[in-house]
C-alpha positions as CSV (number, residue, x, y, z in Angstrom):
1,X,-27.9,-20.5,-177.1
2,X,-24.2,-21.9,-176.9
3,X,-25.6,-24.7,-174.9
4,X,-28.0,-25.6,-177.2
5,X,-25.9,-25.6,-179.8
6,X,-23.3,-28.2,-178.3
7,X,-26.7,-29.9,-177.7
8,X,-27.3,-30.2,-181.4
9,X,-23.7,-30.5,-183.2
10,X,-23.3,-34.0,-180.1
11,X,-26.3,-35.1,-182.3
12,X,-25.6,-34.5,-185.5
13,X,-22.1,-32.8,-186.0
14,X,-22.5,-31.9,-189.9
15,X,-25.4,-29.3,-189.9
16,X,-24.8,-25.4,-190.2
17,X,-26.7,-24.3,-186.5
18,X,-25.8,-21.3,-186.7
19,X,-27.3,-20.5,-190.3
20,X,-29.6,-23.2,-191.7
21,X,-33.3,-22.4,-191.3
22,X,-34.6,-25.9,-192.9
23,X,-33.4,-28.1,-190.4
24,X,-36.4,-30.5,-190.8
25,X,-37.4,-29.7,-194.2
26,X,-34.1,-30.7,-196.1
27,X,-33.7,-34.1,-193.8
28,X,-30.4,-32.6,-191.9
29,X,-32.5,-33.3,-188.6
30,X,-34.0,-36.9,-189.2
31,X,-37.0,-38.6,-186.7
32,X,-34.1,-40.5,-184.5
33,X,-32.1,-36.9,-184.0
34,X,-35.3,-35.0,-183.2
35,X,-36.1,-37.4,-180.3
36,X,-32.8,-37.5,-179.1
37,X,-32.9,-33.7,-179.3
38,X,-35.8,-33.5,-177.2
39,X,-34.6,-35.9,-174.4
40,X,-31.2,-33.9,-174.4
41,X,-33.6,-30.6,-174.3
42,X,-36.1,-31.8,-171.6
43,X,-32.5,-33.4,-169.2
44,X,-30.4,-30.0,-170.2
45,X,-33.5,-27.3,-169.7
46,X,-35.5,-28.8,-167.0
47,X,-38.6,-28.6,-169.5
48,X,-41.2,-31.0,-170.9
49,X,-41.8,-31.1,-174.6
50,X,-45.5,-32.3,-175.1
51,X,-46.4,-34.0,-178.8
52,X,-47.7,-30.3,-179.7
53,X,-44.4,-29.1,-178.9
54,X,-43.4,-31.7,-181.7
55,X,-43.8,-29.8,-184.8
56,X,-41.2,-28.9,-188.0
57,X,-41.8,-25.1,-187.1
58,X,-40.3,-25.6,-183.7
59,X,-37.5,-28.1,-185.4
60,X,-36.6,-26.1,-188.5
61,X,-33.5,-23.9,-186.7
62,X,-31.1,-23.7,-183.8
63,X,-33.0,-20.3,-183.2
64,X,-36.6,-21.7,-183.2
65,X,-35.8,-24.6,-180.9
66,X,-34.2,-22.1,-178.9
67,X,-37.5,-20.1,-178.8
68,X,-39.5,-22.9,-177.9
69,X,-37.2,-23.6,-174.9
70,X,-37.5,-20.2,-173.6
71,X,-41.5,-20.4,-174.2
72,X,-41.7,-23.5,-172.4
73,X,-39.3,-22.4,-169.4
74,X,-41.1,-19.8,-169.0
């Protein structure tokens, strides 16, 4: 999870990883940041993020893109 946070705060320093649960749905994490996130994700995690992977539920906190990661290393 630490990683993942550095990860994020590279992208977009200003945002509250640690406690904000409306990443997507208060426009912290715009379109440009979420793709960067994901190519960051895939190069970091060794995973592939598929367009169904690309959803605000999966976006929306440091601890539900850290849940998807796990879901998809697995």
């Amino acid at each position: 999870m630490e990683e993942l946070i550095e990860i994020l705060e590279d992208i977009q320093p200003d945002a509250d990883y640690e406690t904000c649960e409306t990443l997507i749905d208060d426009g912290i994490l715009d379109s440009f940041a979420i793709l960067s996130i994901i190519t960051e994700l895939q190069d970091a995690y060794d995973i592939r993020i598929t367009p169904a992977d690309i959803v605000p539920a999966n976006f929306n906190s440091a601890k539900a893109i850290y849940a998807m990661v796990k879901r998809l290393q697995g």
